[in-house]
N, C-alpha and C positions, 0 to 999 in steps of 0.2 A: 757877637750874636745879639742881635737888636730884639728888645721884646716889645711890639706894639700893644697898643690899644686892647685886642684883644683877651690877651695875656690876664690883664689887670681883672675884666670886665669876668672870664671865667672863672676865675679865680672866688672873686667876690661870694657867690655862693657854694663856695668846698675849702674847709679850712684842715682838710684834710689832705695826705700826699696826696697826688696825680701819679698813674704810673701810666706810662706811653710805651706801646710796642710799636715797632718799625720794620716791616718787612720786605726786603731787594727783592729784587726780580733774579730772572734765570732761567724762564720756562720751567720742564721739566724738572729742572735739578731744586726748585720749591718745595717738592716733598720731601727735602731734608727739614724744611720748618716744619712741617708738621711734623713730622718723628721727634724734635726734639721738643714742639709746645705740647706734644703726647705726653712725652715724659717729666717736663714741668709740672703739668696736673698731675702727674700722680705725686711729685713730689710737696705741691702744695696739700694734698689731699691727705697725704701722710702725715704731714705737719699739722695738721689742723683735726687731728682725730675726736671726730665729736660737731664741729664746728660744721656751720652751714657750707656746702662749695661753694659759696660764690663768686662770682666773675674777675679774676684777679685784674683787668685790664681798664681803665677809664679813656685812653686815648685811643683808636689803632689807625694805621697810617699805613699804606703800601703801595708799593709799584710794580707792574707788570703784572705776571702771575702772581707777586707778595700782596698786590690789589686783590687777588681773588682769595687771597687765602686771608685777608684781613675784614673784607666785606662779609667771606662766610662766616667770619668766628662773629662779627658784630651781627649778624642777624641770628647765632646762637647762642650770643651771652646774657640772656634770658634762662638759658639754661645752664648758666654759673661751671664748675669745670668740667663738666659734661662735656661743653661745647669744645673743649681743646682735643678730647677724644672723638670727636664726631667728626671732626675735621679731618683726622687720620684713619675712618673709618672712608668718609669721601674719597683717598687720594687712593686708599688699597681698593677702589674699584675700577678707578678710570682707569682707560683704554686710550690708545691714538687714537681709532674710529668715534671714541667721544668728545675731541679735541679739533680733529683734523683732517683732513684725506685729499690726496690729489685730483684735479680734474680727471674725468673719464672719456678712455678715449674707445675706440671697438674692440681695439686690438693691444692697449695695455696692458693687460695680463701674461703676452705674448712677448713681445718685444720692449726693447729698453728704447729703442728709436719714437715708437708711441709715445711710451710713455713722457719721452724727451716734447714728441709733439704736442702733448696736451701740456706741459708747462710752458710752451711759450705761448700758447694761445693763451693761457690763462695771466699770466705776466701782461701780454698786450691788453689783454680784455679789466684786469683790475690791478694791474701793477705789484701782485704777489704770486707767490708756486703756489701756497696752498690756499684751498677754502673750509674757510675756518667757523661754516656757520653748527655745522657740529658742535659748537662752543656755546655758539649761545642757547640751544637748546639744553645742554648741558647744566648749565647756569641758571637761569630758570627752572628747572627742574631741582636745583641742590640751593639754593640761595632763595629764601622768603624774605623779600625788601622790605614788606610793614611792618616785620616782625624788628627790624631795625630801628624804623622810629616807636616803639613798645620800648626797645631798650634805654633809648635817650629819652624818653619822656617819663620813666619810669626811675632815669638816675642811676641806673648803671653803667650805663655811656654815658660820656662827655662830647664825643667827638668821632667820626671815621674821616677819613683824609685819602682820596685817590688821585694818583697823579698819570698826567700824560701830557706826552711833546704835541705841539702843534707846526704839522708839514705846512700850514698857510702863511703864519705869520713867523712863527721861528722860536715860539714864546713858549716856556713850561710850565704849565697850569696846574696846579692841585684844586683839586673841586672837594667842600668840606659840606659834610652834614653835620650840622651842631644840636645841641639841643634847646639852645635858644635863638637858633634861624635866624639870626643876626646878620647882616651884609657882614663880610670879612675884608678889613680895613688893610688889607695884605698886600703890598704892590714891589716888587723890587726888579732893576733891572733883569729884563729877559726869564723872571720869574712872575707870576699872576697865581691870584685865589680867588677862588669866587663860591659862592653859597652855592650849593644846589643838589637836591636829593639824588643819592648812589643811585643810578641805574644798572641794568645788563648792560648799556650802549656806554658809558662810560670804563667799566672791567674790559669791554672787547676794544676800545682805544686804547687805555692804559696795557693793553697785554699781545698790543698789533706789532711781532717782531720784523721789523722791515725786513723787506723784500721778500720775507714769509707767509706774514696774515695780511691780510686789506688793511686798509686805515678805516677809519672809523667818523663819519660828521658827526658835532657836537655844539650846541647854541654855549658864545659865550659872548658877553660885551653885545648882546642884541644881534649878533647874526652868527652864522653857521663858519666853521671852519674844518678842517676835518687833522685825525689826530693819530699816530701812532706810540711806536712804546715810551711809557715813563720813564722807563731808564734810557733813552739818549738826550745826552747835553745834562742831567744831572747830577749838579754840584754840590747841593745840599741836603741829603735824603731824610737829616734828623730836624729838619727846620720846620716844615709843620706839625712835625708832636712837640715843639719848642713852643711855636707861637699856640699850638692850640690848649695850652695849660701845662705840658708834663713836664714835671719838677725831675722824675726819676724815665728812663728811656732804656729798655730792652729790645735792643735794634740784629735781629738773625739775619745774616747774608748768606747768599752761597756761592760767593767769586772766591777766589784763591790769586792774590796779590803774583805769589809764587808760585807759577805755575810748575807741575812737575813734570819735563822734558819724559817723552813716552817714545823716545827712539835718537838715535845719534843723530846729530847736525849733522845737515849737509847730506847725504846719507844718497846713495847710487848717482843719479844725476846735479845731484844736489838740489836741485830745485823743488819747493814746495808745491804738491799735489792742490789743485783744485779746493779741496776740503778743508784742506790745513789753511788756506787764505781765507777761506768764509768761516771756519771756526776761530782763528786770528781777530777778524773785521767782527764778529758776534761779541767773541769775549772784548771788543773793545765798546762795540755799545754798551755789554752790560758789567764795563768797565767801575767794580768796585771800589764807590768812592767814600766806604762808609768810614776807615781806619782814617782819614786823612776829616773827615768831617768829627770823629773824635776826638782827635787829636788837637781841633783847631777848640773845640769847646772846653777839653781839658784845659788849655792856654786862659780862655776867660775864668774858668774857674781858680785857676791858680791867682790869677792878676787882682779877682775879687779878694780873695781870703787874703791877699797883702794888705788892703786897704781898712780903715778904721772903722766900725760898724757906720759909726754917722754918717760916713762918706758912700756906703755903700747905698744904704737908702737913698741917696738921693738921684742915684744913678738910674738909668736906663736898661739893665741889667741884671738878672738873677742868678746865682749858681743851679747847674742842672748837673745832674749825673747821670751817664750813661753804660750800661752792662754791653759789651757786644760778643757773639758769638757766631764763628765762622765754622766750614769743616776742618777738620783735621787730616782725612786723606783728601785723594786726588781725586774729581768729580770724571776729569777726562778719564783716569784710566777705569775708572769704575764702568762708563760709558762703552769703554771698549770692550770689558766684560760681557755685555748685554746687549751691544748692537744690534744683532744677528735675528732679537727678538721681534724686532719691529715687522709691521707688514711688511711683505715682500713686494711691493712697488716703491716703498720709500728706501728700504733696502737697494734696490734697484737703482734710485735713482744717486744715493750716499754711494756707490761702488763705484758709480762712475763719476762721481767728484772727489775719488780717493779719501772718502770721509769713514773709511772703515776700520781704517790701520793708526797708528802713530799720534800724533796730536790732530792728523784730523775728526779723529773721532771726538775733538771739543763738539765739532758742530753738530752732531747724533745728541748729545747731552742734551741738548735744549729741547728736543726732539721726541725722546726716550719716554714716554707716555706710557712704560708698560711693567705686569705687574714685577718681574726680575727687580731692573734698575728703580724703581719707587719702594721697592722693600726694602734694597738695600740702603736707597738714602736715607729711608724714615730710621731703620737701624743706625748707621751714622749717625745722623739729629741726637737719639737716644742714648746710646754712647758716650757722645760728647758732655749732653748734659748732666750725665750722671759723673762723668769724669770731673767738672766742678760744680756738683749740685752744693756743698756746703757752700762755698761762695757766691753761687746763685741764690740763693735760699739768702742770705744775708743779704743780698743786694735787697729782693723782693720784699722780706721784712726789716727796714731799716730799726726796727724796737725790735731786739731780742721779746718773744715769744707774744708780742703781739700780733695776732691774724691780718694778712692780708685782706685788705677791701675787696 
């Protein structure tokens, strides 16, 4: 885990921890972070009886929709742990219609053959099923981006960090807002950084699930390329709140490594339904690579604490610790609970790619925009983190009964 230039240069004025939040993508299945940063603020809130809320987070960092849910908290952490609840007041509104909706055809409502027709027109015409400018109205309406730079200039942020793949060149980009607008000296194979203030048009690239939403153009290295989701091809999801100062890293995912089998193998014809191969090909985009990126930091940190203090100064190198938290239950089966809820054209369209039943209902999860399935993951989130709030809570405060920054 290589700390450039950066690293040093942030550091220099906070001699104080950094704590970095990291948040995976997953579409829909996102509003399990906010349920469980819901229940973080209360828990810091209760810890701190008396004590100003302020913003427990200095770095934040996300991909896909964990872009969207990162961008919002950093344009409400001005409003210290308010903003971890406001976030969750966000997710228990949205709708699919605020998100998404299929092309329209005369007779969609009617038939399933329409409705078939107006996706491949739309596939031909912009190379995705849905249109997804829903979103960025959405976005703009829920997210105040100056309020953003208020926060970083103000010293409560350090740092936001949004990432997206690039369909032109093949390169994974994280675009950083700092608060010292510093060129980002960030470069590694098939990975790039570049300085540049979070837009809407950045959150709708970082959150473009192929062959879903459109891609998205974006200026970088002086010309336009264009960009879909942050989670394909990434390797390393905790490496910009690394390089951008966080000493300490609370990284939420919502992939499940182990998946939980939601009907017999093999199972009548044997053959896998339509659904079940594009929830398969989805969960492999937004194939969870956060345990295996812990796991390789764990390693440097062990390797450090071998070595003799003198030695370690002089390395390239710092110890960083990282909290991660995943679900506990199963996102798919939760998914198939609540299918049913969706508009009845995307319903329509999930029936006939067998994505209603068994594991193909992974690919509905991504999808599930509605108030059922976001209740229940925010509950989830909630659950979980209360299930190890004491060692949460110790991560967050590494000095017994010192407040969090």
């Amino acid at each position: 885990m290589h700390i450039d230039s950066l690293t040093p240069q942030l550091h220099a004025s906070n001699h104080h921890p950094v704590l970095g939040l990291v948040l995976m993508g997953g579409g829909a299945r996102t509003a399990y972070q906010a349920g469980a940063l819901q229940a973080i603020g209360q828990l810091l809130q209760n810890q701190r009886a008396g004590a100003a809320p302020t913003f427990p987070f200095q770095v934040l960092a996300g991909t896909s929709a964990g872009a969207l849910n990162a961008t919002f908290l950093a344009s409400k952490a001005m409003d210290g742990l308010n903003g971890l609840d406001e976030l969750a007041q966000f997710w228990g509104k949205l709708r699919s219609e605020a998100v998404y909706h299929l092309p329209q055809t005369p007779m969609a409502k009617f038939s399933r053959w329409a409705t078939a027709l107006g996706l491949v027109q739309s596939v031909r015409q912009s190379a995705a099923v849905m249109d997804s400018l829903a979103l960025v109205n959405t976005l703009h309406s829920a997210i105040a981006l100056d309020r953003i730079d208020t926060a970083l200039q103000s010293g409560v942020l350090q740092a936001l960090a949004v990432t997206a793949s690039s369909y032109s060149s093949g390169a994974h980009w994280t675009f950083c807002q700092t608060r010292d607008g510093q060129p980002i000296p960030w470069s590694r194979p098939g990975r790039r950084a570049e300085q540049q203030p979070i837009t809407i048009e950045h959150l709708m690239a970082s959150s473009a699930i192929p062959f879903i939403f459109p891609s998205t153009p974006l200026w970088v290295d002086g010309g336009m390329e264009f960009f879909g989701d942050g989670s394909m091809r990434q390797l390393s999801p905790l490496s910009s709140a690394v390089h951008l100062g966080a000493d300490r890293i609370l990284a939420i995912g919502v992939g499940q490594p182990q998946r939980a089998s939601l009907g017999t193998p093999m199972q009548s014809s044997g053959r896998p339904s339509l659904g079940t191969i594009a929830g398969h090909a989805m969960a492999s985009v937004f194939h969870d690579t956060l345990d295996a990126d812990v796991a390789q930091i764990s390693r440097v940190n062990q390797s450090l604490n071998m070595l003799p203090e003198s030695v370690r100064a002089e390395l390239p190198f710092r110890s960083v610790k990282v909290w991660a938290l995943q679900p506990s239950a199963s996102l798919d089966a939760l998914a198939q609970e609540h299918v049913q809820s969706l508009p009845k054209p995307i319903v329509r369209v999930l029936e006939g790619l067998g994505a209603l039943r068994g594991s193909g209902a992974a690919l509905a999860s991504y999808l599930l925009f509605e108030p059922g399935f976001i209740q229940a993951l925010m509950a989830l989130g909630q659950a979980d983190v209360q299930a190890r709030a004491d060692e949460l809570l110790g991560f967050l405060s590494p000095q017994p009964g010192h407040p969090v920054r």
